[in-house]
C-alpha positions as MATLAB code, in Angstrom:
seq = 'XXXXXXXXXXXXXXXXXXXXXXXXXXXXXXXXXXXXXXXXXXXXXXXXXXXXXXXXXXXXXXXXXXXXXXXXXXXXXXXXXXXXXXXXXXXXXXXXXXXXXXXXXXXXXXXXXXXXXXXXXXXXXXXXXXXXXXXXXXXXXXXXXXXXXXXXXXXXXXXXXXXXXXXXXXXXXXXXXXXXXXXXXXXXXXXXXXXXXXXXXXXXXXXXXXXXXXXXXXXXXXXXXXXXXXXXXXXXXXXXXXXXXXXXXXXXXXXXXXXXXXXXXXXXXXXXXXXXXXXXXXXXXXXXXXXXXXXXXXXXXXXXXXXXXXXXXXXXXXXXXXXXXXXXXXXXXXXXXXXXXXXXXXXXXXXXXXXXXXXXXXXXXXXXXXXXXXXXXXXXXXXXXXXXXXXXX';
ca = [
       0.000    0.000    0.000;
       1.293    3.045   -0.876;
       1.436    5.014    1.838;
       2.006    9.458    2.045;
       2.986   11.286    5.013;
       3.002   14.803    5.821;
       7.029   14.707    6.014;
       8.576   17.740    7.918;
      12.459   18.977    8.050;
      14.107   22.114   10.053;
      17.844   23.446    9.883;
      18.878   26.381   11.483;
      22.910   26.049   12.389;
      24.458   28.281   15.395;
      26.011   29.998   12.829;
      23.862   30.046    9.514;
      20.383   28.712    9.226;
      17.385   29.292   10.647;
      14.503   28.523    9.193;
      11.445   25.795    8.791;
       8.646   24.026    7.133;
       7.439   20.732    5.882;
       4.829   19.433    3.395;
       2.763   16.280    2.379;
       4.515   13.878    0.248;
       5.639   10.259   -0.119;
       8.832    8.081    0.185;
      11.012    8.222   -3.853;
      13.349    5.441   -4.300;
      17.293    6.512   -5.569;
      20.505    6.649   -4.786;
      22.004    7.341   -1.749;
      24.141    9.950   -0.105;
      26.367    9.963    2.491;
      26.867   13.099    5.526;
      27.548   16.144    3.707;
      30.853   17.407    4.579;
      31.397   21.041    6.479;
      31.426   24.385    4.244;
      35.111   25.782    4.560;
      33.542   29.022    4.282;
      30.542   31.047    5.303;
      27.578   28.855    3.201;
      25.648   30.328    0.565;
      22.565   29.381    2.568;
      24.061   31.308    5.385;
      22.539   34.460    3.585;
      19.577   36.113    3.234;
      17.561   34.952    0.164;
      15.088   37.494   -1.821;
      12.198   35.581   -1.244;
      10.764   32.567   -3.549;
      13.227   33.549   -6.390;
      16.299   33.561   -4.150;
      15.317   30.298   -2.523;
      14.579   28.765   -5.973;
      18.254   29.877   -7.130;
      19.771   28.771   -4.322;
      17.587   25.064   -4.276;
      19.212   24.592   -8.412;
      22.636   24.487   -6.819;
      21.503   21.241   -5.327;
      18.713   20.130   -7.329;
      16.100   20.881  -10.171;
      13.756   23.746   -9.395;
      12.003   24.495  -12.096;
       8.246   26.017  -12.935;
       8.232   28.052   -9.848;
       3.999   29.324   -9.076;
       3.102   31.020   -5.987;
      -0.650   30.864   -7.226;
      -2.583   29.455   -3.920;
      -4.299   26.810   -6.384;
      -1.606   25.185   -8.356;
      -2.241   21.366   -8.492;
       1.226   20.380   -7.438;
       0.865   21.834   -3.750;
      -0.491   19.319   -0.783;
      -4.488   18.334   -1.172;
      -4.267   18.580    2.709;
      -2.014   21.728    3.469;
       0.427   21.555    6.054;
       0.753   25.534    6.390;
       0.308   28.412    4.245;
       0.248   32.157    3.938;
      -0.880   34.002    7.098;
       0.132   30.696    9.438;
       3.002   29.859   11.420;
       4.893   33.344    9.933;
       5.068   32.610    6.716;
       4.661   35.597    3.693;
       5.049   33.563    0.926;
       4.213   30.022   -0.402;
       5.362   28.682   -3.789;
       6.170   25.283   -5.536;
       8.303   24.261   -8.284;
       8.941   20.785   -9.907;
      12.242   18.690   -9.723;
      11.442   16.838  -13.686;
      14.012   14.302  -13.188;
      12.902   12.844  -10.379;
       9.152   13.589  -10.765;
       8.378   15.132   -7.922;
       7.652   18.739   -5.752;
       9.202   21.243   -3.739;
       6.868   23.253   -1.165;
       8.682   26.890   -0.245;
       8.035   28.614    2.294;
       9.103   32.025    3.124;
       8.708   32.525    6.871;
       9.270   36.291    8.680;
      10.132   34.328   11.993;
      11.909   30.832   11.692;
      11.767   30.631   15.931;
       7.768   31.047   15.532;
       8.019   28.497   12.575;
       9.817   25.878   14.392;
       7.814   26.422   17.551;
       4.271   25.807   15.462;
       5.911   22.602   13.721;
       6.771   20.834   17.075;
       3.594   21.945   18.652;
       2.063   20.175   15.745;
       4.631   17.127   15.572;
       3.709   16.620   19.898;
      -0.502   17.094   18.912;
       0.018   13.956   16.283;
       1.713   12.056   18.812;
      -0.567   12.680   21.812;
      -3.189   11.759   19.720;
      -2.098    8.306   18.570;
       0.384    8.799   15.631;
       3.548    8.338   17.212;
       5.368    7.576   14.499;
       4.545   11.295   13.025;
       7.573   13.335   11.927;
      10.300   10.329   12.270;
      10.353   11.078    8.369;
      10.904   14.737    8.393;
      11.455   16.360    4.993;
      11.506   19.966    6.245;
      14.663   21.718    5.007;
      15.706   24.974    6.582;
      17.915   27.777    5.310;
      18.037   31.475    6.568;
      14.965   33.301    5.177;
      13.526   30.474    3.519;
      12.068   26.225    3.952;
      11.971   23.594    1.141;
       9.792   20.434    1.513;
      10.495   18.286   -1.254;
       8.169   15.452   -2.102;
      10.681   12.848   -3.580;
      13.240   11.153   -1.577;
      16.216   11.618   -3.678;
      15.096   15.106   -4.124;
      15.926   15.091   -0.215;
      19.406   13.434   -0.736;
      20.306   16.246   -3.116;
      19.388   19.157   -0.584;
      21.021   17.444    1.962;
      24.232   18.016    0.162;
      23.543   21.660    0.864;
      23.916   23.658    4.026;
      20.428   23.273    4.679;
      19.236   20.747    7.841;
      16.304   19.067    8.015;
      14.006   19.437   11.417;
      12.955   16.764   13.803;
      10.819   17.138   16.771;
       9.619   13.372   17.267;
      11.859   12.568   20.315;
      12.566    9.100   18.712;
      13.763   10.307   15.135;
      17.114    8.871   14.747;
      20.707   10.118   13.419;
      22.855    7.525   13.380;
      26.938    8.376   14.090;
      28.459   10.490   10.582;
      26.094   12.620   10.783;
      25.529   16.173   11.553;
      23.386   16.680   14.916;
      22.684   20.519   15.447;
      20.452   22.214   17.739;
      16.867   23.762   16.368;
      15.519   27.085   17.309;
      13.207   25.703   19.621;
      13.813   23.153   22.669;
      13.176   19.358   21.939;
      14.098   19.371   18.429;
      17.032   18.865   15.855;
      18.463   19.878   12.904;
      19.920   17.313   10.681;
      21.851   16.433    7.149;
      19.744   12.553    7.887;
      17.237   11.926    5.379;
      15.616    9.227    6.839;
      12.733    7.222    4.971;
      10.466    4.108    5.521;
      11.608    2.345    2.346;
      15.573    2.471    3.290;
      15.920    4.684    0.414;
      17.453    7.170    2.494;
      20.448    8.272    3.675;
      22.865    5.217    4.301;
      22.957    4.253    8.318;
      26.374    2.956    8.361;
      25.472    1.788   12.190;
      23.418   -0.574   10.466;
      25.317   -4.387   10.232;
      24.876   -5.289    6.181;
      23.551   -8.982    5.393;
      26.134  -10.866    4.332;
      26.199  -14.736    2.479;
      26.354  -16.980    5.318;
      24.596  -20.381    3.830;
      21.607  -20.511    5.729;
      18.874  -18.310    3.718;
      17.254  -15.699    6.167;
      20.219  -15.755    8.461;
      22.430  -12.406    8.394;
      25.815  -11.410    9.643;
      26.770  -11.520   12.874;
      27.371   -8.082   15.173;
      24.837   -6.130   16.434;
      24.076   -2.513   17.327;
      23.037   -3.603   20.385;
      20.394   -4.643   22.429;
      18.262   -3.114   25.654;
      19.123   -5.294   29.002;
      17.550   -4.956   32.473;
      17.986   -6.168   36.346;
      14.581   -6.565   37.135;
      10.774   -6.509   35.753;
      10.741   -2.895   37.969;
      13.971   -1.576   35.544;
      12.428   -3.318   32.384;
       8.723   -1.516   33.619;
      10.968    2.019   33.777;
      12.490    1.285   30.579;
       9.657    0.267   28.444;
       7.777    3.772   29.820;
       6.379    5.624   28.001;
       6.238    3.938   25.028;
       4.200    0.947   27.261;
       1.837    2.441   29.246;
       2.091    0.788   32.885;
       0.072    3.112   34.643;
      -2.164    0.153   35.708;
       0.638   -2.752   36.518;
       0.825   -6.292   38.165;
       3.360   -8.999   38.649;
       1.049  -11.191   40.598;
       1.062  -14.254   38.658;
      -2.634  -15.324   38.234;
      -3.326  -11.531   37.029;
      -0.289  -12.134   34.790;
      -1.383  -15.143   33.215;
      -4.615  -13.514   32.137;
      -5.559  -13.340   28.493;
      -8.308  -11.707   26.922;
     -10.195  -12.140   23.215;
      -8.201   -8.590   22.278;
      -4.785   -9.613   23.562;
      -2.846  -12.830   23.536;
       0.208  -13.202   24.921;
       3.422  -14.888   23.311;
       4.143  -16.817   26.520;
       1.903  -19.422   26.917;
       1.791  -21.712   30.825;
       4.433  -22.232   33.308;
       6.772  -19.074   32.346;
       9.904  -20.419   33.848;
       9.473  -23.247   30.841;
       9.817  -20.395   28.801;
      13.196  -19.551   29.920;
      11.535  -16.428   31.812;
      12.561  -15.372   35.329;
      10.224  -12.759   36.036;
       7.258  -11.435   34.408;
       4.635   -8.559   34.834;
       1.368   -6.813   32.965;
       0.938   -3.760   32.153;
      -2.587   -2.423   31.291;
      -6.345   -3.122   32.441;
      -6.760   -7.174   32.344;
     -10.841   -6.632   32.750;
     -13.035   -5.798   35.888;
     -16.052   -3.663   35.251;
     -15.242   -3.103   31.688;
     -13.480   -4.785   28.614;
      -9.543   -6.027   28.980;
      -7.484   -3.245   27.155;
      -3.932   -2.213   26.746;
      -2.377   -5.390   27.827;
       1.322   -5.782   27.226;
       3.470   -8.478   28.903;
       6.994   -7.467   30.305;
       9.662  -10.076   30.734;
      12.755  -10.725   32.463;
      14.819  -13.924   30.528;
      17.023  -16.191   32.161;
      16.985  -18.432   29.124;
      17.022  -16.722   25.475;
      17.356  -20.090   23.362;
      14.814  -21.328   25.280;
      12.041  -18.395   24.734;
      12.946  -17.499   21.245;
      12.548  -21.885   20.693;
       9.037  -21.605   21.962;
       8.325  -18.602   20.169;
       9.263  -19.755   16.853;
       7.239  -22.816   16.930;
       4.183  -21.139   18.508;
       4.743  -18.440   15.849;
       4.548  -21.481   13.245;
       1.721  -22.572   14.640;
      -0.073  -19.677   13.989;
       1.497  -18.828   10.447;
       0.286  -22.137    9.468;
      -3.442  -22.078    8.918;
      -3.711  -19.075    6.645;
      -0.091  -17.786    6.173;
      -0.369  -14.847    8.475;
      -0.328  -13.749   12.566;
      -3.522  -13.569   14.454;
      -3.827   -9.623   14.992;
      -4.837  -10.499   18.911;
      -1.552  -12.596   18.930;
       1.210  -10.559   20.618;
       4.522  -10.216   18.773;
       7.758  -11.294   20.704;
      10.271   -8.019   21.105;
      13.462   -8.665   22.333;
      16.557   -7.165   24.257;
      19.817   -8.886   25.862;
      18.068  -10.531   28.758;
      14.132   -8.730   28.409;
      11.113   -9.154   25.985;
       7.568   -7.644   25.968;
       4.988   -8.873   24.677;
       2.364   -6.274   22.672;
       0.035   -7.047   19.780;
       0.283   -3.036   19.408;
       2.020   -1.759   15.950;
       2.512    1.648   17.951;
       3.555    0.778   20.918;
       6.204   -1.740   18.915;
       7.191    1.161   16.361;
       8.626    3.099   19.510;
      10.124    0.072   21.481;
      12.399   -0.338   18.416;
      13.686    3.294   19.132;
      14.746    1.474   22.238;
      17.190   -0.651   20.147;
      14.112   -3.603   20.587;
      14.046   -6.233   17.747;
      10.918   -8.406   16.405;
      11.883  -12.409   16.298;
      10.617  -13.030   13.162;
      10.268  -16.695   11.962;
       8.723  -16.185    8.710;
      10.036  -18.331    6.193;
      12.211  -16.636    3.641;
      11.529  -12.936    5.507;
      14.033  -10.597    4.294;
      14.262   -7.053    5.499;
      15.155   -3.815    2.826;
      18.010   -1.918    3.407;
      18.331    0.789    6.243;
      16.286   -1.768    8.632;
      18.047   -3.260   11.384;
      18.800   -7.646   10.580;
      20.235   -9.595   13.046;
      20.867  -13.647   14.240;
      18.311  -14.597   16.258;
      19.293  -17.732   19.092;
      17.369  -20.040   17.368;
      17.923  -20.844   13.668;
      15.437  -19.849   11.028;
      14.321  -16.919   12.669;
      15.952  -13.413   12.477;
      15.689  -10.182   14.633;
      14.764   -7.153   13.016;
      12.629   -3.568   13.468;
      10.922   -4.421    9.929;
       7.429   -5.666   10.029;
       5.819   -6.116    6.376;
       2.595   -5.773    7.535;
       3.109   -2.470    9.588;
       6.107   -0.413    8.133;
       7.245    2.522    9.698;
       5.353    5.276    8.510;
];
């Protein structure tokens, strides 16, 4: 499914940019580009721009800007507008195509980039307090002083990021992985960035990221990891987990543990310690006066073989009557020596900004590149942030 985003980008340096804005588009496939390196000299975006013109002249250093319309109606801007004239500070909107690539840039022309940047995160915290939190993770907001481009495509992005323009992230999980520039945004809570990241891993490279290598067992990948969360106790895997799991109603007595509802089903099924797990609590509402909801299962793992053994062949199981997982089955997240348990896409989407990882048995599941791939304990499964069915947005 082919799925668009409002994606949003800031850059405003210490020393040159400042400036902000982001636009509705989707994810372009292309080439890659690696961390732009520092300007030797003061950058060209460094200085003032006259307007749409001088941003469009400064944007065909990078990239193809052509057609440029700052008619309110012209087909190429967002259906569903992210911000225009009159909003957020901005004096002037335009567009203008990029032909070889086949897609959009948004301009904006801003009078304050601080009141900019503060109305983006405001909006960036709104989508995530309502539900989305995945909102803003792919920012394509690019910021220069006296002027934001929001380009549609994603190699579109990888050109600008060659430039001294950043790109703005609010979501407190957005990544930038080491080689990158990490700069700090006009406005508290948020970043400025030369990462393009993107759902498809046509992105900017993460060179943090282990590559799959042949090894002679299809599905397995190379060994090394980036790493993997670890905790003493369920209390330290509860603190953890928070506030991506919401454990504001929590238990660790075991007959409320062991309770499963028609909404939620847990990976870990009986006598837990045959499991390989140690200790094990629930966080959510198991029932009472109204319906079960927001059950997720923390665990504590003596044994890893053992509970990534029993969750491959109860993950079988399940795979085998019609090919996919029951959506009331949780999915098994793991760290060094923890799991949880959580049949939520949302909740899992932000446990993998935890360094989390999916055991995934599927036969022949491979993951695109710029998605983490590692050895699971048990062979014929793998350990990865990519889920097919639920891609990060």
């Amino acid at each position: 499914m082919r799925i668009q985003r409002i994606l949003t980008t800031t850059a405003a340096t210490l020393t040159c940019l400042a400036t902000l804005s982001a636009c509705e588009g989707d994810a372009g496939g292309g080439a890659v580009a690696g961390p732009a390196a520092p300007a030797a000299s003061a950058p060209a975006a460094a200085r003032d721009v006259d307007g749409l013109t001088g941003a469009q002249q400064y944007l065909r250093q990078y990239t193809s800007c052509e057609d440029l319309s700052a008619a309110p109606d012209d087909p190429r801007l967002p259906s569903t507008e992210f911000t225009g004239v009159g909003k957020w500070s901005v004096t002037e909107r335009g567009v203008c195509s990029d032909r070889p690539e086949r897609g959009d840039v948004i301009l904006y022309v801003p009078s304050d980039m601080k009141e900019f940047q503060t109305r983006y995160k405001q909006r960036v915290m709104d989508r995530i307090a309502a539900g989305d939190g995945d909102y803003g993770l792919f920012s394509r907001v690019f910021v220069g002083k006296g002027f934001v481009a929001t380009p549609t495509k994603t190699k579109t992005a990888l050109a600008l990021a060659r430039s001294e323009m950043r790109i703005l992230t609010c979501n407190p999980t957005a990544p930038v992985p080491e080689g990158y520039k990490r700069e700090k945004a006009l406005v508290e809570g948020c970043q400025l960035s030369d990462f393009v990241a993107s759902a498809d891993g046509s992105g900017s490279p993460n060179l943090q990221t282990p590559q799959e290598a042949p090894t002679g067992k299809p599905g397995q990948p190379a060994g090394g990891s980036l790493g993997l969360p670890r905790a003493g106790s369920v209390a330290e895997l509860k603190k953890l987990v928070t506030p991506a799991v919401d454990c504001s109603q929590f238990s660790t007595d075991p007959e409320t543990v062991a309770i499963e509802s028609i909404d939620y089903t847990p990976v870990v099924d009986g006598d837990p310690l045959s499991w390989g797990v140690t200790g094990r609590g629930l966080c959510g509402a198991p029932a009472g006066a109204q319906r079960a909801h927001n059950l997720n299962w923390l665990d504590v793992v003596g044994d890893m073989k053992a509970l990534q053994t029993k969750a491959k062949a109860a993950q079988l199981a399940d795979l085998k009557d019609d090919g996919e997982l029951r959506r009331t089955a949780s999915r098994l997240l793991v760290g060094e020596n923890v799991a949880v348990e959580t049949n939520s896409p949302d909740i899992r989407s932000q446990l993998y900004q935890k360094q989390f990882l999916y055991l995934n048995c599927l036969p022949g599941f491979s993951a695109p590149a710029g998605y983490r791939l590692e050895r699971a304990k048990v062979e014929g499964c793998v350990l990865t942030n990519y889920e097919p069915e639920h891609p990060v947005r």
